[in-house]
N, C-alpha and C positions, 0 to 999 in steps of 0.2 A: 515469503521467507525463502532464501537463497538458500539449497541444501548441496549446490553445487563442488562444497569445497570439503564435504564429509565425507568418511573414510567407508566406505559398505564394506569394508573384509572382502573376503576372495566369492562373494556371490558369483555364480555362474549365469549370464543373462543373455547366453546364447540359446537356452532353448524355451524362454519365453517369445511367446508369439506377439507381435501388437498387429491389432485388428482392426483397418480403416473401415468407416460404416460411413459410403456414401447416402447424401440423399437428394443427389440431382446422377443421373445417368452418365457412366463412365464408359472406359473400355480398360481402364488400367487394372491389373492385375495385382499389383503391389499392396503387400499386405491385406490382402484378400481371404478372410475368412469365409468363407460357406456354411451359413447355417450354426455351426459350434466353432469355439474355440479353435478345437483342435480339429479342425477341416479346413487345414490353414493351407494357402496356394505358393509353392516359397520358390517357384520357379515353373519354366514351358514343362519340363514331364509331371508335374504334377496337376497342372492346369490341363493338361492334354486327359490324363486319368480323372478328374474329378470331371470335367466335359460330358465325359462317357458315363459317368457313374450317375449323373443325370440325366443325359437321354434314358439309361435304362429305368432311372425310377419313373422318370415322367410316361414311358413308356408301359410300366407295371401298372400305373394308373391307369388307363386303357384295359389291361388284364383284369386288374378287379371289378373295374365297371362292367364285361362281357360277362365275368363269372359272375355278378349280381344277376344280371339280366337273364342268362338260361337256370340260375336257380328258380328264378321267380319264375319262367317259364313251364319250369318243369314241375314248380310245386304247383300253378295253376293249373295243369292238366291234370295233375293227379286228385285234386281236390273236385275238378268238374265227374271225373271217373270216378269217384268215392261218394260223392253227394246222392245218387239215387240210390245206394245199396248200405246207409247208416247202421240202419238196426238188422238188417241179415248179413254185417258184416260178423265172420267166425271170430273175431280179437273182441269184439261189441260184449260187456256183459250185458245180463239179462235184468240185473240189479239197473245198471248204469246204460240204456241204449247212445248208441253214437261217442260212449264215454273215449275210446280208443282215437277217434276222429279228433275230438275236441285234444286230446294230445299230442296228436299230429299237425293240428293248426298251428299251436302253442309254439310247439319246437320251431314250425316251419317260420312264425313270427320270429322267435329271438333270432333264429340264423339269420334273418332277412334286415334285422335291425342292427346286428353284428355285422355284418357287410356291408351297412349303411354309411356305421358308425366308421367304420377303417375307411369308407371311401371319403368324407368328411375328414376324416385325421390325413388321409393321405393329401386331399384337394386344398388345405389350410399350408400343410407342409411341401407341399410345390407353391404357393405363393409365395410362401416365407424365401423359398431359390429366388425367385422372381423378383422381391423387395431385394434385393444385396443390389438391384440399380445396375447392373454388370451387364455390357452387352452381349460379350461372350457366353454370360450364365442363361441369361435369355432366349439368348437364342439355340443353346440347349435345352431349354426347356421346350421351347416351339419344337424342337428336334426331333425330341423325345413322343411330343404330341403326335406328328407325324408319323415316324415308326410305330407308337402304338396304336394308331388307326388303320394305318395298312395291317400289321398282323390280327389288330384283335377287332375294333370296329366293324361289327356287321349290320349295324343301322343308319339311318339317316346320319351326313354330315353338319347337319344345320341342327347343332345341341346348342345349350347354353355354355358358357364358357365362367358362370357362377364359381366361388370358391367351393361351394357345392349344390 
């Protein structure tokens, strides 16, 4: 049905977005949403700003991964240092021996699962950059990976590259 010849009133339909959703590899930028709606690319300085605003998050990924890493590090030394002194620890009751311990595991677990779980939210949410098929978005993303391996990466470079 041809709605072409009806009257819409004075609608305003300059600040609706329309949002191209390639799914073979582009480089056009035109109507280029990112991720939301309104993460829309409506020209070069905003394409220039959203570029960067990925490297840094792809690069933030890298920070959460390191801050994973020296928690678990630090929570493993301190559990190897608490393990022979359970029951003559002073926080230990005498009702409850090691009860104090087994609370600090607990915690030390949910922090560890909580940091798991944003590095999974965060690794699904760089993909989704990566799905817009964009080679510019792409290769901000590779960008971002880079920078955050120089600053934050302190382990081997040969990781999996899994969504998580």
């Amino acid at each position: 049905m041809d709605h072409s010849h009806m009257d819409h009133g004075n609608m305003d339909h300059s600040t609706t977005h329309r949002c191209s959703m390639n799914m073979l590899f582009t480089w056009d930028t035109r109507d280029l949403c990112i991720v939301f709606r309104k993460w829309h690319v409506s020209g070069t300085p905003s394409l220039i700003w959203s570029l960067m605003a990925i490297i840094a998050l792809t690069a933030g990924y890298e920070a959460i991964r390191e801050i994973t890493r020296r928690y678990e590090a630090h929570s493993n030394v301190r559990r190897a240092d608490d393990t022979p002194n359970t029951v003559d620890n002073e926080s230990s009751s005498l009702l409850w021996p090691g009860r104090s311990t087994r609370v600090v595991e607990r915690r030390t677990k949910v922090v560890k699962a909580a940091l798991y779980a944003l590095q999974v939210f965060y690794s699904f949410f760089i993909m989704l950059l990566f799905m817009t098929y964009n080679g510019w978005v792409m290769l901000a993303v590779a960008a971002g990976a880079f920078l955050g391996y120089i600053l934050f990466g302190n382990v081997s470079a040969a990781k999996t590259v899994a969504c998580h």
